[in-house]
C-alpha positions as CSV (number, residue, x, y, z in Angstrom):
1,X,96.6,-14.2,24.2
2,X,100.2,-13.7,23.1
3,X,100.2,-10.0,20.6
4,X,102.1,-11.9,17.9
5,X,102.3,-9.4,15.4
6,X,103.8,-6.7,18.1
7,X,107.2,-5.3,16.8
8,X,108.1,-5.8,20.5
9,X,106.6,-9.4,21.0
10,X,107.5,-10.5,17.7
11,X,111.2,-10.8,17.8
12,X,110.8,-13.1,21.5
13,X,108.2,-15.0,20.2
14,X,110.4,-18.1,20.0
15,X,112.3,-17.5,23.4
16,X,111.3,-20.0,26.2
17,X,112.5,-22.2,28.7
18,X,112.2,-26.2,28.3
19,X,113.0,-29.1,31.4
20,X,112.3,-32.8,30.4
21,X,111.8,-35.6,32.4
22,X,112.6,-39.0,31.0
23,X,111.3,-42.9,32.4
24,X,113.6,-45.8,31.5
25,X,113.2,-49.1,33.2
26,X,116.9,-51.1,33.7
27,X,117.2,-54.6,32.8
28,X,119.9,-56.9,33.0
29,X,121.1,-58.3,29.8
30,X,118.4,-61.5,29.7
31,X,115.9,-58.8,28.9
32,X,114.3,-59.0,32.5
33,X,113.8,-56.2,34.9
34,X,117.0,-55.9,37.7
35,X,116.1,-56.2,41.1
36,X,118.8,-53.5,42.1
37,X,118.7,-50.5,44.4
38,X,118.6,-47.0,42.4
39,X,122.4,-46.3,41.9
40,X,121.8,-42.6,41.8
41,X,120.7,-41.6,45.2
42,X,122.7,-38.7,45.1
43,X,121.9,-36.8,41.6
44,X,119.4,-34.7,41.9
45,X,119.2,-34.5,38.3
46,X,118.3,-39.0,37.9
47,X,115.7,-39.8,40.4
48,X,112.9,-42.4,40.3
49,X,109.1,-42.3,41.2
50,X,107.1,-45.1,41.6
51,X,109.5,-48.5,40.5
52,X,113.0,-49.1,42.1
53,X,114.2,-50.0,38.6
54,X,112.9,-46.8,36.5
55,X,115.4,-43.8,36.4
56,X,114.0,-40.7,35.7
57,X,116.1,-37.7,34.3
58,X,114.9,-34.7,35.0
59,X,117.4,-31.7,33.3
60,X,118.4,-28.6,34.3
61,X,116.2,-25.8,32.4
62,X,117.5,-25.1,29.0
63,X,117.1,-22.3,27.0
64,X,116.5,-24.1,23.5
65,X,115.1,-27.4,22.4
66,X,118.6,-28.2,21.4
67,X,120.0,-27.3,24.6
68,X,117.6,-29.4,26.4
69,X,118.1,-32.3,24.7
70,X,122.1,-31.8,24.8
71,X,121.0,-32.2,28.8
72,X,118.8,-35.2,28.2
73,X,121.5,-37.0,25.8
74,X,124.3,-35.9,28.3
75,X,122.4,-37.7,31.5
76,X,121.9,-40.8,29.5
77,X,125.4,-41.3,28.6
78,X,126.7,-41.1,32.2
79,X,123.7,-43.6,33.2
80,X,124.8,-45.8,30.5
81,X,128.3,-45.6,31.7
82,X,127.2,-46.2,35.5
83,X,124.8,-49.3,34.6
84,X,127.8,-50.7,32.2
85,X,129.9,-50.8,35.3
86,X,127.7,-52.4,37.5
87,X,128.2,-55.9,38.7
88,X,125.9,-57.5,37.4
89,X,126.1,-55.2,34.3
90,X,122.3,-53.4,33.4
91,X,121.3,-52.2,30.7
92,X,118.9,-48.9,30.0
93,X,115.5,-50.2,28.1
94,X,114.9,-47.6,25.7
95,X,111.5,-48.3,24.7
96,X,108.1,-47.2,26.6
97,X,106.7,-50.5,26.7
98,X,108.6,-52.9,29.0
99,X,110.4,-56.0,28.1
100,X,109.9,-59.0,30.3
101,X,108.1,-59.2,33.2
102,X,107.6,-62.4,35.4
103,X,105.3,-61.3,37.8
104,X,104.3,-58.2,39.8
105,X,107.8,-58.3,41.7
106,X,109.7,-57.5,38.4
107,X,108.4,-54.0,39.8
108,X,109.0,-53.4,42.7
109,X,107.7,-49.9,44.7
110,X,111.0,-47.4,45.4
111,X,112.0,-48.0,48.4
112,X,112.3,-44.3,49.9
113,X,114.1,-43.7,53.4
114,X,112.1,-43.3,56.3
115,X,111.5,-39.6,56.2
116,X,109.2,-40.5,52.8
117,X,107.3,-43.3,54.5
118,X,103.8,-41.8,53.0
119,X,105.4,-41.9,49.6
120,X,105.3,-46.1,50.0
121,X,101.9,-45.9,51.1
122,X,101.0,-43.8,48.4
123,X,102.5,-46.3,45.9
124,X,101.0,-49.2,47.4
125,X,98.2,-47.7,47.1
126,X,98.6,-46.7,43.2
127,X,99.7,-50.3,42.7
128,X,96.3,-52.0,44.4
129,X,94.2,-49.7,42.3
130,X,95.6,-49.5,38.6
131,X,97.9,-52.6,39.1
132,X,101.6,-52.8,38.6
133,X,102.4,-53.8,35.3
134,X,101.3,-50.2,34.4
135,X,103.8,-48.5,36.0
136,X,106.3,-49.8,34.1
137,X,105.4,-47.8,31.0
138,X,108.0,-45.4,30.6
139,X,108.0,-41.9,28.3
140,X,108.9,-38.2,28.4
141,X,107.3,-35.3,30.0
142,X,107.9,-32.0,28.2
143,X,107.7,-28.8,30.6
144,X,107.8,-25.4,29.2
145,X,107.5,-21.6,29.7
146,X,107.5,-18.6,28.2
147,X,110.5,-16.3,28.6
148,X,109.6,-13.5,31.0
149,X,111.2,-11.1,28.9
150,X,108.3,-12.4,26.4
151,X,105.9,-12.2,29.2
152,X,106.8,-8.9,30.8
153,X,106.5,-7.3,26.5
154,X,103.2,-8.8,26.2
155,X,101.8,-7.5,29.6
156,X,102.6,-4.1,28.8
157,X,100.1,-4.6,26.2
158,X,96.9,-5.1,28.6
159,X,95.2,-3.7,31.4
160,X,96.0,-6.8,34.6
161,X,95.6,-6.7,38.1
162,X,99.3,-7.6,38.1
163,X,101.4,-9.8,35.8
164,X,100.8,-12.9,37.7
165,X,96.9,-12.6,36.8
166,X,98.0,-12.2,33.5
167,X,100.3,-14.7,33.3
168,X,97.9,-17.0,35.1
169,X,95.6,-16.0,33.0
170,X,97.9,-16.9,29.8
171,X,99.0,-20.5,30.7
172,X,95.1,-21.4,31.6
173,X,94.2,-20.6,28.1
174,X,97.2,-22.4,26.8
175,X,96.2,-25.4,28.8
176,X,92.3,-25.3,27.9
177,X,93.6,-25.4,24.2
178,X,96.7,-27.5,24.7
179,X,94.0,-30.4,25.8
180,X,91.9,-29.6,22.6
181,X,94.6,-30.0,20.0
182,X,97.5,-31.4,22.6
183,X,96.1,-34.9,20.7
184,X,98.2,-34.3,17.4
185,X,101.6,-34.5,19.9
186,X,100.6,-38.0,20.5
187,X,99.8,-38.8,17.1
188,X,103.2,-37.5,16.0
189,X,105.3,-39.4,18.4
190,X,103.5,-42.2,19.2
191,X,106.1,-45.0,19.5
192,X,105.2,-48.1,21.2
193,X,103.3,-50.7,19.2
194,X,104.7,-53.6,20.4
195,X,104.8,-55.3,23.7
196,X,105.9,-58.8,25.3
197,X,103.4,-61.7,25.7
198,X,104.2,-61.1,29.8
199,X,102.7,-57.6,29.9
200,X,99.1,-59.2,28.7
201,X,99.1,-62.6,30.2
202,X,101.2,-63.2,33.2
203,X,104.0,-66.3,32.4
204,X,103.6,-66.1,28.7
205,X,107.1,-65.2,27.7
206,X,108.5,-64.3,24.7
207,X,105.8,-63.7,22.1
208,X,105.6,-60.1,20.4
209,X,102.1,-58.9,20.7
210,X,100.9,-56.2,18.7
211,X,97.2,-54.4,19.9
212,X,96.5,-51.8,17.1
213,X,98.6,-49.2,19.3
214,X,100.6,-47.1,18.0
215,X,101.4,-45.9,21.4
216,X,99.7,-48.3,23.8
217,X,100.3,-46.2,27.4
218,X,98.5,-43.1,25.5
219,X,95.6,-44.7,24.8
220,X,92.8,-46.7,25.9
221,X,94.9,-49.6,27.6
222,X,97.1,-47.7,28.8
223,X,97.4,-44.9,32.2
224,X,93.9,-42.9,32.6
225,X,91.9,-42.3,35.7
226,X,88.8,-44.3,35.8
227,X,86.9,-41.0,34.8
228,X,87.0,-37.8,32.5
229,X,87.9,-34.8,34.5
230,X,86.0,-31.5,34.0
231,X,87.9,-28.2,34.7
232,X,87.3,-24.7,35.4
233,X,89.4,-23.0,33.4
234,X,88.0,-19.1,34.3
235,X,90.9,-18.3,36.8
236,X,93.6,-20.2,39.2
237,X,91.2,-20.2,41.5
238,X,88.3,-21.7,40.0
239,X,91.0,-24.3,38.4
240,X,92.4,-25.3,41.3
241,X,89.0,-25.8,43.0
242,X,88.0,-28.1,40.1
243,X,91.2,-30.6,40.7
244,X,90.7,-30.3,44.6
245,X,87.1,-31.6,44.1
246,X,87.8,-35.0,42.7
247,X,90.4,-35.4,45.9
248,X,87.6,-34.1,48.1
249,X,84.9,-36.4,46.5
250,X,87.4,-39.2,46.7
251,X,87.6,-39.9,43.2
252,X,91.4,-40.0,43.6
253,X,93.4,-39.9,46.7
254,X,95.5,-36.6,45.8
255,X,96.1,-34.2,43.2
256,X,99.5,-35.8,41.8
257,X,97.3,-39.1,41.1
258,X,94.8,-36.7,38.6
259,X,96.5,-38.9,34.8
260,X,95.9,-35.8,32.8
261,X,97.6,-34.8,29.4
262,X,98.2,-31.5,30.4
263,X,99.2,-29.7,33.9
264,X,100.4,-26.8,35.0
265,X,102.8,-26.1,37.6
266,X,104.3,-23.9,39.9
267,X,107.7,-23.0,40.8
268,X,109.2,-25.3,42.8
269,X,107.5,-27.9,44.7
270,X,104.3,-29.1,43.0
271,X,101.3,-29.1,45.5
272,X,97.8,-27.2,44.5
273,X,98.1,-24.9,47.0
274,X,101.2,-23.3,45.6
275,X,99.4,-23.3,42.2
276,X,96.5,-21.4,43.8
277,X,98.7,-18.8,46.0
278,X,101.8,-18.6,43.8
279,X,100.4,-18.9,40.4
280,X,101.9,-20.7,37.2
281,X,105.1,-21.2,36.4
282,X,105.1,-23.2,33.5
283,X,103.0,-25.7,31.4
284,X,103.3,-29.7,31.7
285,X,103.0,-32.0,28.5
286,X,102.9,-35.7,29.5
287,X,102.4,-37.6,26.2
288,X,105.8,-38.0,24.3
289,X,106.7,-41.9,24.2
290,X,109.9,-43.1,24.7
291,X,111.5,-42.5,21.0
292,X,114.3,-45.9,20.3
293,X,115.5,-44.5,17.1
294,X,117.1,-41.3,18.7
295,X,119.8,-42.2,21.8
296,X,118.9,-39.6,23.9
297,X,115.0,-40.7,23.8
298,X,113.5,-37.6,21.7
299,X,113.9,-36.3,18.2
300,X,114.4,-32.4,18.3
301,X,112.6,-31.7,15.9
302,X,109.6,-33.0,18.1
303,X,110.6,-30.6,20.8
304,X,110.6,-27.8,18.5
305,X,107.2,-28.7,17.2
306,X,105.6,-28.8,20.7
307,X,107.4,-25.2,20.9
308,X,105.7,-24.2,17.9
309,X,101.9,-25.3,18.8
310,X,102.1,-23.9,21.9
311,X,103.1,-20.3,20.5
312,X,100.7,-20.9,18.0
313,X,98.0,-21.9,20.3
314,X,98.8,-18.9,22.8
315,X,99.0,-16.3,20.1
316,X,94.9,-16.9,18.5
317,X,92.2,-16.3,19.8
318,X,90.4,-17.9,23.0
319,X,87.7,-20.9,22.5
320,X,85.1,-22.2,24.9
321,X,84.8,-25.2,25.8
322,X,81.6,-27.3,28.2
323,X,81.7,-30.1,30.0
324,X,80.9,-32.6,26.8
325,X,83.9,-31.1,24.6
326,X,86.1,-31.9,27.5
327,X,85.3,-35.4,28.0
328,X,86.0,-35.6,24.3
329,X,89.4,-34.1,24.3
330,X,90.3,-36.8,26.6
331,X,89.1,-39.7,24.3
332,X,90.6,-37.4,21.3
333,X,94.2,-38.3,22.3
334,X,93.2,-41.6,22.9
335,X,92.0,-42.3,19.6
336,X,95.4,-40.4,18.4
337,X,97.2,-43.4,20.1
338,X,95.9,-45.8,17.3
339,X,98.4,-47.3,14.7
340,X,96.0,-46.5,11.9
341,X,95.4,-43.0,11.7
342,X,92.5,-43.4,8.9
343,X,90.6,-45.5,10.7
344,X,89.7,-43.3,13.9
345,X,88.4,-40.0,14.4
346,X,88.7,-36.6,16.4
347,X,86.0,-34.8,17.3
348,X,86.8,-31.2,17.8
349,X,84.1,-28.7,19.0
350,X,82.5,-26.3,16.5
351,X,84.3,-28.4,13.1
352,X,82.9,-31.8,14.0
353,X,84.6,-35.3,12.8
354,X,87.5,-36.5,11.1
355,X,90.4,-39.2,10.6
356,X,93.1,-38.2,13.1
357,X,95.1,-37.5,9.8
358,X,92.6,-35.4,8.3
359,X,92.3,-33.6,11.8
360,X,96.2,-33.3,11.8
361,X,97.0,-32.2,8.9
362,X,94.4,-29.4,9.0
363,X,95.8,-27.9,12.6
364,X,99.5,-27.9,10.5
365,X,97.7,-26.3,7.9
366,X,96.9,-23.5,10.4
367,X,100.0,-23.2,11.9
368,X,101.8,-23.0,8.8
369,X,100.2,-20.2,7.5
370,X,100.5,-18.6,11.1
371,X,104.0,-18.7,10.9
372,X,104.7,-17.6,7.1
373,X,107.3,-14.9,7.5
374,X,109.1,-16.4,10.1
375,X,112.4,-18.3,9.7
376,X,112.7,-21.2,6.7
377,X,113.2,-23.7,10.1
378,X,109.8,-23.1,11.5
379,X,108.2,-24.3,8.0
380,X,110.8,-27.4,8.3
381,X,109.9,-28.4,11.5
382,X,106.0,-28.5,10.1
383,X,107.1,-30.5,6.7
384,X,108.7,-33.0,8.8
385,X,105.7,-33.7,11.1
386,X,103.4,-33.4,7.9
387,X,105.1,-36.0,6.3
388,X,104.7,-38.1,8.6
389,X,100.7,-38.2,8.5
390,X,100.5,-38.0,4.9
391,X,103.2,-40.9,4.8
392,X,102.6,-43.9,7.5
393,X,105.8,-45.6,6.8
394,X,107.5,-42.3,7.9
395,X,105.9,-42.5,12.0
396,X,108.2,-43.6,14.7
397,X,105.0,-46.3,15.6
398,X,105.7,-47.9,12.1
399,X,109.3,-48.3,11.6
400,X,109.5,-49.9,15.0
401,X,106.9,-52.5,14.1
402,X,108.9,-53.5,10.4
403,X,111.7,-53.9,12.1
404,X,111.0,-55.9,15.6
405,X,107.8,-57.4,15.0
406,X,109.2,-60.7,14.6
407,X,111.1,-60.2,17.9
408,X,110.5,-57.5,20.0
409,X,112.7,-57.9,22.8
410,X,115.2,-59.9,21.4
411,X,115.9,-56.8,18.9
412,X,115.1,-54.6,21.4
413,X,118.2,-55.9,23.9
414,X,120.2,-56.0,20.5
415,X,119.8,-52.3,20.4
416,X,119.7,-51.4,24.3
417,X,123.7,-53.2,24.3
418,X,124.5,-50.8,21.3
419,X,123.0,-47.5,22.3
420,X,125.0,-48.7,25.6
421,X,128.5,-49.6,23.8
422,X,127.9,-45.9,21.9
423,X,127.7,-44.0,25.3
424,X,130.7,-46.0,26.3
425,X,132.8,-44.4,23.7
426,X,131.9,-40.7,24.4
C-alpha cells in the first residue's frame, strides 16, 4: 500500500494521470437515432465501438481532473460543431439512456474496413447474445494512474523483486478494493432514471418510463455478463489466469466481453497477454453515467472524488476477500443503481448490511478523517458528494426526473439543440 504519511510520498500523493472515454449516441433533430457513417474516421482522439452512431472520446492523458475534463469539454465542442454542419444536421444525445429507437436497425453494428472483419463478427456476435438495444447505453469510463514519481518514492520504501512487481502488486490491491467500495461512484453519479417507451416495448413511442433506476445501465437491467466473475487477485499471474478461464470455459468469447466495474490495463494495446508479460499500467473505472447537467458530460468534482477514493483506498491497509464477498460486490453496485437509496442495501464483508446511504456516508466518513490535514479542497470535494446522500433532491438521478419526467425526450432534444447552439458560439 501507498506510505501516506512518508515526508517523501506525502507531498505526490495527489499527483496522477487521468484519460476518459466518453459514449454519445447522435440523433437527428426528431429525436431518433441517424443512420449516418462515423464522421470522424480520421481522429484518433473520437472513435466508436460497437454502434455506427455512438462517438466515443477518448482524450489525451491529462495531468489533473481539471485538465482532463478541459480535453473532454474541448472534443465535444468540435463534435458539436462537426454534427451542426452536417447535412442532415445531428445532434449529440447527452444522456446515457437513448432516445427513440424504432427497431434493432436504429443501431446499427460499426461498420469497420476490411482489415477489422473479426471486429463485425465479434459485434454480431455481442448483439445475438445480450441484444442491441443495450448497446446503445452510453456513459464514461474513468482511467487513472499513479504518477511514477509517486510510484518510484513509494518503492524505495519496500523490498520488490523489481518495481513492476510492486507496482503490479499495487494496482491489484487497488482493484480488489475498488470493486468492494467502487459501488459508492455509482451511487454518486448515477444519472439515468428515465427512458423512452421504445427501449422496453418495441413500437411504443413516446411515453417516459421510469423503472426505480437511478442509473438503469448500472444495474440489474442494465450491461452484466450472465454470471459473477471470481478473481485471483494474489499476483498478475494468477489474475490474468482467472479472466482467461471464463474465455477458456466459454463463458464469454474473449477477454474484452468480461462487463466488469473495474479493469486494469496495460500500456498500450489492451490484450491479456500484455497484462500478464508487461504488467499494469493504469486502473479502469467503467461506471460514471452520462452527466446532462454539465456540457462536457462529467462534473469535476466527480473526477476528483474518484481521485480521492482511490488514494484513499491504496494508502490503508489490504482486505481479503472469498469467492461469496465477490459475488456480492457485484450485486453491491447494482443495488447502488437504485433511485431510492434507503430502500436497498450493501453488504460489505466483515461490517454486514446497510441502506446504500448509510453504507456511503460511513466510507466518506473514513475518508474524511484520512485526509484531515490536507488541503481545505479535499474536505469540499467530500461535502459535496455527502450532501448529496444525506439530501436526495441534491443527486443528478433526481433533478433529472423533476424536470423531464413529463417528457423525457421532448426536454431531452430541447436541451441536446442548446448544449449544441453553446458549443457553436465557442
Amino acid at each position: 500500500m501507498l506510505h501516506a504519511d512518508d515526508k517523501g510520498v506525502r507531498p505526490l500523493l495527489f499527483t496522477g494521470n487521468f484519460g476518459l472515454e466518453k459514449e454519445s449516441l447522435r440523433i437527428l433533430p426528431n429525436g431518433t437515432l441517424t443512420h449516418s457513417l462515423h464522421p470522424f474516421p480520421d481522429d484518433k482522439h473520437i472513435v466508436y465501438d460497437f454502434c455506427e452512431n455512438q462517438t466515443e472520446i477518448n482524450t489525451s492523458v491529462a495531468d489533473s481532473a481539471d485538465e482532463a475534463v478541459r480535453l473532454l469539454l474541448d472534443h465535444t465542442v468540435y463534435i458539436q460543431k462537426t454534427l451542426a454542419a452536417m447535412e442532415p444536421s445531428e445532434l449529440l444525445w447527452p444522456f446515457s439512456n437513448p432516445p427513440y429507437i424504432r427497431s434493432e436497425k436504429d443501431i446499427p453494428i460499426a461498420r469497420h474496413d476490411e482489415t477489422a472483419i473479426y471486429r463485425k463478427g465479434y459485434r454480431e456476435y455481442l448483439a445475438d447474445r445480450y441484444g442491441r438495444y443495450k448497446m446503445s447505453f452510453s456513459g464514461i469510463h474513468v482511467n487513472f494512474s499513479f504518477s511514477e514519481e509517486l510510484l518510484q518514492e513509494d518503492y524505495k520504501l519496500g523490498q520488490y523483486e523489481s518495481f513492476q512487481d510492486y507496482k503490479d502488486g499495487l494496482y491489484l490491491m487497488l482493484a480488489e478494493k475498488m470493486a468492494a467500495y467502487g459501488w459508492i461512484i455509482t451511487a454518486l453519479t448515477a444519472a439515468s432514471p428515465l427512458m423512452d417507451s421504445s427501449f422496453i416495448e418495441k413500437g411504443v413511442i413516446g411515453k417516459t418510463s421510469f423503472n426505480g433506476m437511478a442509473s438503469t445501465r448500472c444495474s440489474e437491467l442494465g450491461y452484466w455478463n450472465y454470471f459473477s466473475p471470481v478473481f485471483d487477485y494474489s499476483n498478475i499471474r494468477t489474475y490474468t489466469d482467472s479472466i482467461r478461464k471464463y474465455v477458456d470455459d466459454r463463458m464469454i468469447a474473449s477477454e474484452t466481453e468480461l462487463y466488469y466495474p473495474i479493469r486494469l490495463k496495460p500500456s498500450g494495446k489492451n490484450n491479456l497477454d500484455r497484462l500478464r508479460n508487461e504488467g499494469v499500467d493504469h486502473i479502469e473505472i467503467r461506471v460514471v453515467d452520462l452527466n446532462p447537467l454539465d456540457p462536457s458530460g462529467i462534473n469535476v468534482l466527480d473526477l476528483k472524488f474518484i481521485q480521492l477514493l482511490m488514494v484513499w483506498l491504496a494508502s490503508t491497509p489490504k482486505e481479503s476477500y472469498d469467492e461469496k464477498d465477490q459475488v456480492q460486490m457485484v450485486q453491491n453496485f447494482k443495488n447502488a443503481a437504485h433511485y431510492d437509496l434507503k430502500t436497498v442495501k450493501i453488504v460489505t464483508p466483515h461490517k454486514g448490511a446497510s441502506s446504500v446511504v448509510a453504507a456511503g456516508l460511513a466510507v466518506l466518513d473514513e475518508m474524511k478523517t484520512f485526509f484531515q490535514g490536507y488541503c481545505d479542497e479535499i474536505q469540499e470535494v467530500l461535502a459535496f458528494e455527502e450532501e448529496k446522500l444525506v439530501d436526495p433532491e441534491k443527486r443528478y438521478a433526481w433533478m433529472i426526473r423533476k424536470e423531464y419526467a413529463d417528457s423525457f425526450v421532448e426536454k431531452g432534444l430541447t436541451l441536446a439543440k442548446q448544449r449544441q447552439e453553446d458549443a457553436i458560439r465557442v
